[in-house]
N, CA, C and O atoms as a Tinker XYZ file with bonds, in Angstrom:
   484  protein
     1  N    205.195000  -47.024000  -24.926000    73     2
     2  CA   203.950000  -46.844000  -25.639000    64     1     3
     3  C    203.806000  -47.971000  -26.666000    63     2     4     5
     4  O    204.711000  -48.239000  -27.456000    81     3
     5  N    202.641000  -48.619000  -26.628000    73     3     6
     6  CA   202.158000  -49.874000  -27.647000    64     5     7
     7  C    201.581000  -49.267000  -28.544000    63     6     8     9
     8  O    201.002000  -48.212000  -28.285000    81     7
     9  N    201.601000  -49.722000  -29.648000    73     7    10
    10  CA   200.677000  -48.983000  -31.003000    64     9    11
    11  C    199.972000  -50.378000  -31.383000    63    10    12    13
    12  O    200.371000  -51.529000  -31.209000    81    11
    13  N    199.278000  -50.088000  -31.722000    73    11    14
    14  CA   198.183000  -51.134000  -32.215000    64    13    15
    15  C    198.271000  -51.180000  -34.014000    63    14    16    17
    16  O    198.209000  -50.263000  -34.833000    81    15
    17  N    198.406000  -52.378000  -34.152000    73    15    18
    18  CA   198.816000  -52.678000  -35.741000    64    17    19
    19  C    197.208000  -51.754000  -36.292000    63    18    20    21
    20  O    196.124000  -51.744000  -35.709000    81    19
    21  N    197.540000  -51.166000  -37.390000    73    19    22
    22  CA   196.419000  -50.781000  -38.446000    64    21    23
    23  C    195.575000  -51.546000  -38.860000    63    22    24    25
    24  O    196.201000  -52.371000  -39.525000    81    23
    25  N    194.253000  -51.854000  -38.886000    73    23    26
    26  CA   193.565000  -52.700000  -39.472000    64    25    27
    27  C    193.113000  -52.458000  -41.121000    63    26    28    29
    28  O    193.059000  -51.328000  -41.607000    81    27
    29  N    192.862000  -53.457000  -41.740000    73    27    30
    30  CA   192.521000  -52.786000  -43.233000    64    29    31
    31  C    191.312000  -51.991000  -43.399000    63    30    32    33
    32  O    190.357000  -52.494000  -42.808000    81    31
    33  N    190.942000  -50.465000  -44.267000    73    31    34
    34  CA   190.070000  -49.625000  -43.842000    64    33    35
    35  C    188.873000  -50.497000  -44.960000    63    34    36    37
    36  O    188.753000  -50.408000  -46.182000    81    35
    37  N    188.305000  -51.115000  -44.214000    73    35    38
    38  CA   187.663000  -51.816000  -44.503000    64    37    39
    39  C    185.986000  -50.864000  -45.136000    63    38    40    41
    40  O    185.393000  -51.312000  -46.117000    81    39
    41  N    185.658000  -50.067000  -44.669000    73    39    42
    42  CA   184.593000  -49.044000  -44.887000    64    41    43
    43  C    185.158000  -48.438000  -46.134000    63    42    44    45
    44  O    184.740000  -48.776000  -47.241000    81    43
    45  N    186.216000  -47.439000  -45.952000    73    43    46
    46  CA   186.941000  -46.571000  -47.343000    64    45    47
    47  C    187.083000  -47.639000  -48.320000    63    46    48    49
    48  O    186.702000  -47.345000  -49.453000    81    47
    49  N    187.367000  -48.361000  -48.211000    73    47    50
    50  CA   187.963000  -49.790000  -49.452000    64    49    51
    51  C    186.529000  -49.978000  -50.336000    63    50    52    53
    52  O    186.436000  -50.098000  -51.557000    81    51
    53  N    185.292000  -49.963000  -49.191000    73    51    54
    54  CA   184.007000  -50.350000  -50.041000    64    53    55
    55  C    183.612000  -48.582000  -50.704000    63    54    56    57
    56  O    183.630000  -48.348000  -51.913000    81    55
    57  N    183.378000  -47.820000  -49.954000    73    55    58
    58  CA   182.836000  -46.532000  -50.317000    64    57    59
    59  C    184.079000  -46.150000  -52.135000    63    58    60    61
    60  O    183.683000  -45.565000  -53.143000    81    59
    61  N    185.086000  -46.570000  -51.969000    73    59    62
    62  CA   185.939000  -46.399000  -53.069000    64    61    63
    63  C    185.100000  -47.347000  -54.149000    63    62    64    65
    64  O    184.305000  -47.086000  -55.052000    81    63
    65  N    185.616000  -48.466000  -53.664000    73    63    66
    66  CA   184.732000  -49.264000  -55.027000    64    65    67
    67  C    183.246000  -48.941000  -55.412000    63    66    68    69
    68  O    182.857000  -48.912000  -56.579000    81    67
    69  N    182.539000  -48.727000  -54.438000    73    67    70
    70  CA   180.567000  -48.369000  -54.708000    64    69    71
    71  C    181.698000  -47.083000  -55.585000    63    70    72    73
    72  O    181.907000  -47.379000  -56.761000    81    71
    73  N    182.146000  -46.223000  -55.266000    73    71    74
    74  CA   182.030000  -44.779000  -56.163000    64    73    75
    75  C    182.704000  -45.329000  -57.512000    63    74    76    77
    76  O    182.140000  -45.123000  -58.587000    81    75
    77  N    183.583000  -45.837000  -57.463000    73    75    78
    78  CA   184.265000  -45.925000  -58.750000    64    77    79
    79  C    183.504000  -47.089000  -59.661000    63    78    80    81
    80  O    183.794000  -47.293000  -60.839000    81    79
    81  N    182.865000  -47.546000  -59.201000    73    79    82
    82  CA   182.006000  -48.792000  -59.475000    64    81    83
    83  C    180.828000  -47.827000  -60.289000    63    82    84    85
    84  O    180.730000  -47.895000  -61.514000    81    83
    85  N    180.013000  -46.988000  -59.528000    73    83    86
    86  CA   179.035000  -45.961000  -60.251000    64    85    87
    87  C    179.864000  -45.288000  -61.255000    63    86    88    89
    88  O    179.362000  -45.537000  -62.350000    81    87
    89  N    180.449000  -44.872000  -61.328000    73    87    90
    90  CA   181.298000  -43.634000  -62.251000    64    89    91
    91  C    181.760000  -44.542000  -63.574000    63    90    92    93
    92  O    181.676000  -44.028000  -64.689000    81    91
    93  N    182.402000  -46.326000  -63.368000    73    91    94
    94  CA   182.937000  -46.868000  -64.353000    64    93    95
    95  C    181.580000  -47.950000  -65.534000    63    94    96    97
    96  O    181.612000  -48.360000  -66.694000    81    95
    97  N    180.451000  -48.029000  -64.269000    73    95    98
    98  CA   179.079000  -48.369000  -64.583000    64    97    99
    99  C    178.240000  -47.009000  -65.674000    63    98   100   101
   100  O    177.250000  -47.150000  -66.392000    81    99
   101  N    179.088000  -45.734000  -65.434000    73    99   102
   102  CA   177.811000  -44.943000  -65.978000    64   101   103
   103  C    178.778000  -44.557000  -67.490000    63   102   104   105
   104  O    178.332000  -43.987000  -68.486000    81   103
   105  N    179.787000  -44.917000  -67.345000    73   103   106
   106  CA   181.070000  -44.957000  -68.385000    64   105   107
   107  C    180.484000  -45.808000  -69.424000    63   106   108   109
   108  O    180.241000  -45.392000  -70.557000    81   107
   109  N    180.213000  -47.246000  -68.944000    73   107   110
   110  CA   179.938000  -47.758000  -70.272000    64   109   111
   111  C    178.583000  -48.133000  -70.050000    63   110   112   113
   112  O    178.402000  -49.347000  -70.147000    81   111
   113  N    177.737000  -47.559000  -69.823000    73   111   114
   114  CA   176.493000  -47.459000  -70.330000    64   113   115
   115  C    176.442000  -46.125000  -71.429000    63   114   116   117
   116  O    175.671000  -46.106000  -72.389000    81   115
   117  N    177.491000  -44.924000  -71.079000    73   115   118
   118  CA   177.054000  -44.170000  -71.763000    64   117   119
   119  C    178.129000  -43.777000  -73.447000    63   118   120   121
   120  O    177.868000  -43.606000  -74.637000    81   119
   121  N    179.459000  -43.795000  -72.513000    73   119   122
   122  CA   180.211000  -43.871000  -73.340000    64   121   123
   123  C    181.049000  -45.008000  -74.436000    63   122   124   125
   124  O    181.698000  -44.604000  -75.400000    81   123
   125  N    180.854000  -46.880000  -73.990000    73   123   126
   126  CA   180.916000  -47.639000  -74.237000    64   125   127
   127  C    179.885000  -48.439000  -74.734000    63   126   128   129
   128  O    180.220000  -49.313000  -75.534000    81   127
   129  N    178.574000  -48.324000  -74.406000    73   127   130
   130  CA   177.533000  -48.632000  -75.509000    64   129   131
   131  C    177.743000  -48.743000  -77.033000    63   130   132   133
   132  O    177.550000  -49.874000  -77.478000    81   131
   133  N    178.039000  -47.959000  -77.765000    73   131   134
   134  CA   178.378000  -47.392000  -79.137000    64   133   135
   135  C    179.792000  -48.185000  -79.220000    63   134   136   137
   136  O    179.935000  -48.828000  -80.260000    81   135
   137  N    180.687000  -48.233000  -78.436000    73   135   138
   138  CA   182.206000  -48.477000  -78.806000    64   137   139
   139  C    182.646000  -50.098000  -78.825000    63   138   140   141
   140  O    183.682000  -50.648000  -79.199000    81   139
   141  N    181.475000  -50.585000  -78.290000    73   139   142
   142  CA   182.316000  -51.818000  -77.521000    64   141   143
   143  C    180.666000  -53.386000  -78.312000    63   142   144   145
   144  O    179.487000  -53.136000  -78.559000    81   143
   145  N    181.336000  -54.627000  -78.428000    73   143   146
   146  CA   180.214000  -55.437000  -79.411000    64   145   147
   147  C    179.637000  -55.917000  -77.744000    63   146   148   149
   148  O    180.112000  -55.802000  -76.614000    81   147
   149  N    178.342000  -56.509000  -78.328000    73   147   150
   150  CA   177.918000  -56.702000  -76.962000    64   149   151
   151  C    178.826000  -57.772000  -76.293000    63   150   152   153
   152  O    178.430000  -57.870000  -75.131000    81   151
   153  N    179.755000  -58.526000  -76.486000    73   151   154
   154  CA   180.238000  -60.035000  -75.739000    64   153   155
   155  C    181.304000  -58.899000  -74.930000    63   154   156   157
   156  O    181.441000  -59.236000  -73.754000    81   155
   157  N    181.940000  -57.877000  -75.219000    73   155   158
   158  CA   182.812000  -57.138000  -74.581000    64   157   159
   159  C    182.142000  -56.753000  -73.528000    63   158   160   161
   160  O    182.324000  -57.047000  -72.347000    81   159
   161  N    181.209000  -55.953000  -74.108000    73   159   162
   162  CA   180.249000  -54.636000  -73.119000    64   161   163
   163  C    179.828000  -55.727000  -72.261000    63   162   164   165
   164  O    180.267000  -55.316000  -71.187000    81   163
   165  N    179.343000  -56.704000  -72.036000    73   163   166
   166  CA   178.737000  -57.665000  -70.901000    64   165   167
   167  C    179.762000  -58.348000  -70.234000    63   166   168   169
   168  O    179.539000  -59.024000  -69.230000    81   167
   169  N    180.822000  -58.219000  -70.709000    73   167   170
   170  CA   181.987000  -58.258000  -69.523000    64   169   171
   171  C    182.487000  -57.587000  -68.954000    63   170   172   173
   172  O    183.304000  -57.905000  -68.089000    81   171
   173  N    182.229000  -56.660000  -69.190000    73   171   174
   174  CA   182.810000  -55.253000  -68.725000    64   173   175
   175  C    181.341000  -55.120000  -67.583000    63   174   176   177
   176  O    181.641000  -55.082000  -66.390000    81   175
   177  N    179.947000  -55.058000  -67.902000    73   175   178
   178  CA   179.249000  -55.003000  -66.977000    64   177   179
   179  C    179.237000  -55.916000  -65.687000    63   178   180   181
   180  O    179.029000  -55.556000  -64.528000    81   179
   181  N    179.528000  -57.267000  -66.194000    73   179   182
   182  CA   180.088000  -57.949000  -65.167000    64   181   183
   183  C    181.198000  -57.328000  -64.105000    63   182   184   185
   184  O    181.054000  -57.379000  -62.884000    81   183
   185  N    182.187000  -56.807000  -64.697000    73   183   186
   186  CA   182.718000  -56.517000  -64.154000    64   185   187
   187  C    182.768000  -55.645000  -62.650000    63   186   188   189
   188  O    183.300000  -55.784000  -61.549000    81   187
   189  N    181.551000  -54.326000  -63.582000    73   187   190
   190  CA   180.840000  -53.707000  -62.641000    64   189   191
   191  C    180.232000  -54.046000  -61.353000    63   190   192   193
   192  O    180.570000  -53.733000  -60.212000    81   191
   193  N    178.985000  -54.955000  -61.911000    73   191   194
   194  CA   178.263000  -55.977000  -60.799000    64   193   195
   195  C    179.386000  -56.683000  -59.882000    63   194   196   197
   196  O    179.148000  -56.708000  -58.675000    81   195
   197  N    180.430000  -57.184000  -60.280000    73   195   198
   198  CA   180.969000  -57.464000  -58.955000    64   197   199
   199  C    181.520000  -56.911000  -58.335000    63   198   200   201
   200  O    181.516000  -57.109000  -57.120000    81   199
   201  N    182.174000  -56.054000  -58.872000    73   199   202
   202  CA   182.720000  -54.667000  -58.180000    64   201   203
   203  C    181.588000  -54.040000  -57.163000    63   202   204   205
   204  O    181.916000  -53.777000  -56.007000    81   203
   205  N    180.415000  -53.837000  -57.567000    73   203   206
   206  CA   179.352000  -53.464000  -56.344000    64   205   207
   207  C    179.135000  -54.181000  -55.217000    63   206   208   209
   208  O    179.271000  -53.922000  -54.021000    81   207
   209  N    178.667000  -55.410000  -56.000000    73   207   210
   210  CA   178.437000  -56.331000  -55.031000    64   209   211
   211  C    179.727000  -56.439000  -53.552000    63   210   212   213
   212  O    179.331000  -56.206000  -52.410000    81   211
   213  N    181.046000  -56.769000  -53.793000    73   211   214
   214  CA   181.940000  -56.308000  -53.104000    64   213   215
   215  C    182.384000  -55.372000  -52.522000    63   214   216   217
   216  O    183.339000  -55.415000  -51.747000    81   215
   217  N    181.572000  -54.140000  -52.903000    73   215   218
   218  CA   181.944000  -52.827000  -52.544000    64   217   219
   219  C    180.698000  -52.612000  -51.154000    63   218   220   221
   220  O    181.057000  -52.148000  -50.072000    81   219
   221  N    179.251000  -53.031000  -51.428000    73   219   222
   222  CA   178.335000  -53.446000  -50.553000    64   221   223
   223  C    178.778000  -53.969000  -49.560000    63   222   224   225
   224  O    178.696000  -53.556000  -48.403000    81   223
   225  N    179.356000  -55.064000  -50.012000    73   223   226
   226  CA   179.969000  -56.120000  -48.713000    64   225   227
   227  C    180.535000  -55.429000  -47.682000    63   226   228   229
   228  O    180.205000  -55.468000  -46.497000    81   227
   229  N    181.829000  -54.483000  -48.444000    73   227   230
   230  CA   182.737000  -53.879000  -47.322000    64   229   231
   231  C    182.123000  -52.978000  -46.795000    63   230   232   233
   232  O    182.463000  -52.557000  -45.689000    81   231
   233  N    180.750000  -52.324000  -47.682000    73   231   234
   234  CA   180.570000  -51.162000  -46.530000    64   233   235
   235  C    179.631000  -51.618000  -45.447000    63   234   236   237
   236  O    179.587000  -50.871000  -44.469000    81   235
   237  N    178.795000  -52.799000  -45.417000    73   235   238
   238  CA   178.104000  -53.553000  -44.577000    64   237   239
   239  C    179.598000  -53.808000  -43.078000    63   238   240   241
   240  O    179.755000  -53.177000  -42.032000    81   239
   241  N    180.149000  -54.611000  -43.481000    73   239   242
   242  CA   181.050000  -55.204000  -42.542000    64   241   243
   243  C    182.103000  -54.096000  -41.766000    63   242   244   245
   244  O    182.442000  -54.102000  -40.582000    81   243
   245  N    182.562000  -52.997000  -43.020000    73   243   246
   246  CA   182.879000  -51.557000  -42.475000    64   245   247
   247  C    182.283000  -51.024000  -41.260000    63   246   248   249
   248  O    182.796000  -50.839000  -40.156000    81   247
   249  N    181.585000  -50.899000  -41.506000    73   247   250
   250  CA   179.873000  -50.221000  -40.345000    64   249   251
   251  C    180.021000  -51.345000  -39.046000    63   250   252   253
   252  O    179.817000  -50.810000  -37.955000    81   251
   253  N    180.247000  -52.374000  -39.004000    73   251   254
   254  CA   180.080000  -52.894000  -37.857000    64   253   255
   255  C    181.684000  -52.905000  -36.553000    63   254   256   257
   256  O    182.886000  -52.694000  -36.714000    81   255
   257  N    181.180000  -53.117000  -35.842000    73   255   258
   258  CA   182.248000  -52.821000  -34.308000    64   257   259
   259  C    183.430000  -53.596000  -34.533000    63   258   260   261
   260  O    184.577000  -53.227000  -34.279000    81   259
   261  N    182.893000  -55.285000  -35.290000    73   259   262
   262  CA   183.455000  -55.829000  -35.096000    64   261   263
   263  C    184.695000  -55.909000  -35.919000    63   262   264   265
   264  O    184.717000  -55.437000  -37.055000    81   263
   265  N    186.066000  -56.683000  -35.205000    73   263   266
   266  CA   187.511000  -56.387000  -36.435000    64   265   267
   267  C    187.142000  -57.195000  -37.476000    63   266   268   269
   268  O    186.461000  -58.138000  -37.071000    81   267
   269  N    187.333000  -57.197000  -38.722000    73   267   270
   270  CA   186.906000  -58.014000  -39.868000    64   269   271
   271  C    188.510000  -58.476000  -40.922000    63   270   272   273
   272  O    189.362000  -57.758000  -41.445000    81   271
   273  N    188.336000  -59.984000  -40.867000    73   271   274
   274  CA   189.486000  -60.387000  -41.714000    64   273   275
   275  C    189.640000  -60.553000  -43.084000    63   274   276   277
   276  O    190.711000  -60.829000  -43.624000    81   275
   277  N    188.066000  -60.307000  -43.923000    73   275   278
   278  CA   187.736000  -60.745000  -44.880000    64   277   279
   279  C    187.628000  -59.170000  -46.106000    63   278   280   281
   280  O    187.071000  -59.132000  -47.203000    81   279
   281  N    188.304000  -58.161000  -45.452000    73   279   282
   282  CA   188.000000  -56.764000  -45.772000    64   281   283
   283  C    189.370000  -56.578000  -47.253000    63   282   284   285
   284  O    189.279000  -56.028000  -48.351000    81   283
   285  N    190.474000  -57.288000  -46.612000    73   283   286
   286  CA   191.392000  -57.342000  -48.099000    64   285   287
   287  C    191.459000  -58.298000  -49.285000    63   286   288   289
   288  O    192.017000  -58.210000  -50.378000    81   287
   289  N    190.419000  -59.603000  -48.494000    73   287   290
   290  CA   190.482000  -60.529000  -49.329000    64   289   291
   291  C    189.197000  -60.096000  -50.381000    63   290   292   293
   292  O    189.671000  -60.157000  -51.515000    81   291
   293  N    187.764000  -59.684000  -50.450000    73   291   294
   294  CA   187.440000  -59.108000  -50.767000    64   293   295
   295  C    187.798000  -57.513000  -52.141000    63   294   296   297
   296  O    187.335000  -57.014000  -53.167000    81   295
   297  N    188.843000  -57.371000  -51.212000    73   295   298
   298  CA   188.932000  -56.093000  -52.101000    64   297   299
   299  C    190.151000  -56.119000  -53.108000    63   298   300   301
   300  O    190.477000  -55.248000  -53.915000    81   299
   301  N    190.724000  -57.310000  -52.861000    73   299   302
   302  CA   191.706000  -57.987000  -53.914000    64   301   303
   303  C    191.039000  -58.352000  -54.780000    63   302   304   305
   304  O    191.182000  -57.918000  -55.923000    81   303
   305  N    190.076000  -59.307000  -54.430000    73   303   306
   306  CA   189.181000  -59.932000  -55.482000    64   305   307
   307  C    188.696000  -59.267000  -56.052000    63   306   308   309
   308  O    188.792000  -59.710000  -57.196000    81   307
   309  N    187.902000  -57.954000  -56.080000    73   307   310
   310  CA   187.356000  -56.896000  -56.518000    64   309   311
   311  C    187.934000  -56.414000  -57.311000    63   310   312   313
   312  O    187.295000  -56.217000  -58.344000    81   311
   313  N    189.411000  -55.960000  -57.302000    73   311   314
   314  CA   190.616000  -55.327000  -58.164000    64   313   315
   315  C    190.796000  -56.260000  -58.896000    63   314   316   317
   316  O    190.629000  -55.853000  -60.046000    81   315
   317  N    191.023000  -57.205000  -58.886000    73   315   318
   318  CA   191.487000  -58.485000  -59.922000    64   317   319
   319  C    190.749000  -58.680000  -60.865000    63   318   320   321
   320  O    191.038000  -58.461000  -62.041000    81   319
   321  N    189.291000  -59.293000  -60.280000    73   319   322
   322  CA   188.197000  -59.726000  -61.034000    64   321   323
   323  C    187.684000  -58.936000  -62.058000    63   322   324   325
   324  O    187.555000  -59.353000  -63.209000    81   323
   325  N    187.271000  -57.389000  -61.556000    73   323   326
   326  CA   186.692000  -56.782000  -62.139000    64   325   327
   327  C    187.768000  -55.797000  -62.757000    63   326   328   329
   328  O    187.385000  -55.174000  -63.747000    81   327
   329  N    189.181000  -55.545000  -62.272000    73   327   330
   330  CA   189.901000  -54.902000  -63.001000    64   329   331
   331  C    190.274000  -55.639000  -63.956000    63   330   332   333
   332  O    190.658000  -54.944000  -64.897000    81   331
   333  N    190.377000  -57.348000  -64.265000    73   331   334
   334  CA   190.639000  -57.790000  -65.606000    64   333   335
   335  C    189.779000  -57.887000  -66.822000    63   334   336   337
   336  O    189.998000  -58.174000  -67.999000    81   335
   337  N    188.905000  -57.607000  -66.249000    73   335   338
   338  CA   187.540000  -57.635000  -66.829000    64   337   339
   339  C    187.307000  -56.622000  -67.543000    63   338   340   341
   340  O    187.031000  -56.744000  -68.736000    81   339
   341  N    187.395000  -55.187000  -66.800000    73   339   342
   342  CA   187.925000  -54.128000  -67.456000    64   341   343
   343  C    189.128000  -54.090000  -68.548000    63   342   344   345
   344  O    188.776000  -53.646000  -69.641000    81   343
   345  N    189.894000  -54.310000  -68.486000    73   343   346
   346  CA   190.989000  -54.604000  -69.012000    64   345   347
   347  C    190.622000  -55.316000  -70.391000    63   346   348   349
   348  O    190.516000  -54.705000  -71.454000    81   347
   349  N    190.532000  -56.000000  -70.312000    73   347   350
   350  CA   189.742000  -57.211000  -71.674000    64   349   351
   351  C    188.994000  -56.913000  -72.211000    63   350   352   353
   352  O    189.069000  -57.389000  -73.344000    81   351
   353  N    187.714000  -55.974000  -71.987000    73   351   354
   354  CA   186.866000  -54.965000  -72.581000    64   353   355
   355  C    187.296000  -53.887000  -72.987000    63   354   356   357
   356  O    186.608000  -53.312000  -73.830000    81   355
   357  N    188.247000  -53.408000  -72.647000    73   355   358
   358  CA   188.695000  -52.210000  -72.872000    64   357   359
   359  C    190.035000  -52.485000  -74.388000    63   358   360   361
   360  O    190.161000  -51.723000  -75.346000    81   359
   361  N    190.661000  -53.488000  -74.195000    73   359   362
   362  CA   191.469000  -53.688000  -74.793000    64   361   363
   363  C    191.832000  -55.087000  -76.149000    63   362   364   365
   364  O    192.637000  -55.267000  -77.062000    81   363
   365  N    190.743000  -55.754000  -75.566000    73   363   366
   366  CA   190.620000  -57.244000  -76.376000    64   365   367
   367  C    191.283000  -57.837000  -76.257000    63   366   368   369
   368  O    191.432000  -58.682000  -77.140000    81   367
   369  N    192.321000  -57.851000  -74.907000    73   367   370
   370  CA   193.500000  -58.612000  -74.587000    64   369   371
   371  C    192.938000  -59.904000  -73.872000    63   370   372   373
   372  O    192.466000  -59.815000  -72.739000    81   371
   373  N    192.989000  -61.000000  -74.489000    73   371   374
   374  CA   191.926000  -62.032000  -74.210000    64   373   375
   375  C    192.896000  -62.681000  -72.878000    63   374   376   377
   376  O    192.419000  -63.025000  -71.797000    81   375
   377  N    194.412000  -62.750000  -73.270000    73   375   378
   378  CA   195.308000  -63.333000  -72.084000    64   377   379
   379  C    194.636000  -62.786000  -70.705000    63   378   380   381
   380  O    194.136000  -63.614000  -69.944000    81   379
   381  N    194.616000  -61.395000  -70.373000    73   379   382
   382  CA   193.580000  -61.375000  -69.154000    64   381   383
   383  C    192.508000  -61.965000  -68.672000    63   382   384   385
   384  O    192.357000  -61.791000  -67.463000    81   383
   385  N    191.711000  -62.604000  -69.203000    73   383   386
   386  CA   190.965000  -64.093000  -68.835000    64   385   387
   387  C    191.338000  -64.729000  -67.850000    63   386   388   389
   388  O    190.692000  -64.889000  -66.815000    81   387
   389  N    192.495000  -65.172000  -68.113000    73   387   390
   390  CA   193.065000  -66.175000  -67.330000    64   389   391
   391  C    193.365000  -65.522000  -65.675000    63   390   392   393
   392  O    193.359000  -66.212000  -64.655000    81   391
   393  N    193.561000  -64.384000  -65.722000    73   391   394
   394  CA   193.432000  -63.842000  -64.388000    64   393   395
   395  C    192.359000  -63.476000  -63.425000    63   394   396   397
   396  O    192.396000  -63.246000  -62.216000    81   395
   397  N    191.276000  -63.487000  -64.401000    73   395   398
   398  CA   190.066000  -63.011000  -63.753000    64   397   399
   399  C    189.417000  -64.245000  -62.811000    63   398   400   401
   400  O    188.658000  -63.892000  -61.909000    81   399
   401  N    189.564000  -65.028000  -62.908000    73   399   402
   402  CA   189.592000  -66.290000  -61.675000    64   401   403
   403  C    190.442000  -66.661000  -60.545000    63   402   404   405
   404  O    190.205000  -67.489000  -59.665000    81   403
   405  N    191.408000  -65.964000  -60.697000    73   403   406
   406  CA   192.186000  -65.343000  -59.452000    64   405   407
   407  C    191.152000  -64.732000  -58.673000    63   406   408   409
   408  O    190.617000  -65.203000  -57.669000    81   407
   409  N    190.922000  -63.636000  -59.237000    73   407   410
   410  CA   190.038000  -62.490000  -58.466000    64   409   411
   411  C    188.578000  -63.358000  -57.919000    63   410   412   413
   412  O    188.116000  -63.142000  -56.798000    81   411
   413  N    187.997000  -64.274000  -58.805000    73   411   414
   414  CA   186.795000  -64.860000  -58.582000    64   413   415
   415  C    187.013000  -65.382000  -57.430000    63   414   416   417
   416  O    186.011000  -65.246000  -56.727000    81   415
   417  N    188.434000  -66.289000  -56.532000    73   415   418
   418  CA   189.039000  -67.232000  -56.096000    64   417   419
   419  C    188.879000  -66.264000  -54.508000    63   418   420   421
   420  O    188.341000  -66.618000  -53.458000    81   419
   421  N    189.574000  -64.956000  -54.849000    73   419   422
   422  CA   189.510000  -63.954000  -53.883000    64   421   423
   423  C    188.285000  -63.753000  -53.055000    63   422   424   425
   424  O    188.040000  -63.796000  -51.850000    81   423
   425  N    187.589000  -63.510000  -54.171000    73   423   426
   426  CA   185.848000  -63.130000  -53.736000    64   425   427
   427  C    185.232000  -64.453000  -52.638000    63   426   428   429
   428  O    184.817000  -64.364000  -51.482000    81   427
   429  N    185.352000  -65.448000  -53.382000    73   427   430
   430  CA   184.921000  -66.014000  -52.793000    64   429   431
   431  C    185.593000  -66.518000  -51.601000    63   430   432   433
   432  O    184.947000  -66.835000  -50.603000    81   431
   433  N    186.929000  -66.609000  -51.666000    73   431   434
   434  CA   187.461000  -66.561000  -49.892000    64   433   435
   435  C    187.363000  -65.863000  -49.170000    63   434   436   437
   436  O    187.856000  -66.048000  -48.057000    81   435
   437  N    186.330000  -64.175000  -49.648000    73   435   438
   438  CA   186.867000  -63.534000  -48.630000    64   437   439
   439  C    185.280000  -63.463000  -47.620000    63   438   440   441
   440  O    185.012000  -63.189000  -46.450000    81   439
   441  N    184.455000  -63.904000  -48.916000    73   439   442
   442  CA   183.086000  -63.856000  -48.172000    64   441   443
   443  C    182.861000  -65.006000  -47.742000    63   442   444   445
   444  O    181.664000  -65.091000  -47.465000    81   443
   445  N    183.681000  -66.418000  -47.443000    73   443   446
   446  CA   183.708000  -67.544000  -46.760000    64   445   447
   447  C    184.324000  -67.130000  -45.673000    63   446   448   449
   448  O    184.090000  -67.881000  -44.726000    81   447
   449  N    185.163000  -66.055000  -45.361000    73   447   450
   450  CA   185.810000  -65.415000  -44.153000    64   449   451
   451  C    185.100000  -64.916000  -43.743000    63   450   452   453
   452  O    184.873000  -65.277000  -42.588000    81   451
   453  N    184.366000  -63.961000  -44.184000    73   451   454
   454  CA   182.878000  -63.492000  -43.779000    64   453   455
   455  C    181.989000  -64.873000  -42.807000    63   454   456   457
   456  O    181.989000  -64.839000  -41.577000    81   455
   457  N    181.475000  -65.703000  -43.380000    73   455   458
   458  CA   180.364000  -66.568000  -43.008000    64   457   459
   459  C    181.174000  -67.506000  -41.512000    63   458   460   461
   460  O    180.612000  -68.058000  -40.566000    81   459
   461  N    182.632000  -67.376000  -41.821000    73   459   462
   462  CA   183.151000  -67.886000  -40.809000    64   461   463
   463  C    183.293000  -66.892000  -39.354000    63   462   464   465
   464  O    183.062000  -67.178000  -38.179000    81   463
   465  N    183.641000  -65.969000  -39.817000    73   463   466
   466  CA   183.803000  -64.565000  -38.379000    64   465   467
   467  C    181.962000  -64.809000  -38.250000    63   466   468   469
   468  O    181.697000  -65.519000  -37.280000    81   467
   469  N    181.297000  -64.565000  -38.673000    73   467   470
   470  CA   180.074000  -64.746000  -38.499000    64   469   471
   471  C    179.175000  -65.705000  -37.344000    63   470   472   473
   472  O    178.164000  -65.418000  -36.704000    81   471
   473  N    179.925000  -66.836000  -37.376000    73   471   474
   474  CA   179.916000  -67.609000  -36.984000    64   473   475
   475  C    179.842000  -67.801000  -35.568000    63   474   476   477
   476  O    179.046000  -68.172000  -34.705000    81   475
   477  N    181.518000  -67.209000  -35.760000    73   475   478
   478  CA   182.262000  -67.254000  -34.271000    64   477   479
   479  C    181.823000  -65.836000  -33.462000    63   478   480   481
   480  O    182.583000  -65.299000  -32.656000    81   479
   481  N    180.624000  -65.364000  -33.759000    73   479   482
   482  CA   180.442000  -63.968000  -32.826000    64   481   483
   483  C    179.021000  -64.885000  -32.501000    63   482   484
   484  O    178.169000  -64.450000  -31.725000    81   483
């Protein structure tokens, strides 16, 4: 019997981020408004926005037949970017900066993996 390697759940990965993305979006609009100066709070919304935006992605590419390579690179970037982002808003730990372009680095390789599978179908 052959087993077929697991592919990354490329659909759950986005439906996780869209939810936690709404829930951490309605966090500091409601509860971080008041707590946080605006140069924080607009990184932290950033944070959000790309977290969606990426979370969109996967559930677009999720939904389709085809196998997709760009589903972890994506969702690394997503965790990185917007989890340092979080992080730095949340905490004023400015050294996290420096990581959040990792994650940017992610994003954007993973949706150049995108435009490339794209391509080749």
């Amino acid at each position: 019997m052959t087993t077929q390697p697991r592919s990354f759940p490329t659909l759950q990965a986005g439906a996780i981020l869209a939810a936690l993305g709404i829930g951490l979006g309605a966090f500091g609009a409601h509860a971080l408004k008041t707590q946080l100066d605006a140069a924080l709070l607009a990184d932290y919304e950033t944070g959000v926005r790309y977290q969606m935006y990426a979370a969109l992605a996967l559930i677009a590419l999720g939904s389709t037949q085809r196998p997709q390579r760009a589903g972890l690179w994506l969702t690394l970037g997503a965790v990185i970017f917007s989890g340092s982002l979080y992080v730095l808003a949340l905490t004023g730990v400015t050294i996290l900066g420096a990581i959040t372009p990792v994650g940017g680095v992610l994003l954007i390789a993973g949706f150049m993996i995108v435009a490339l599978d794209a391509r080749r179908t």
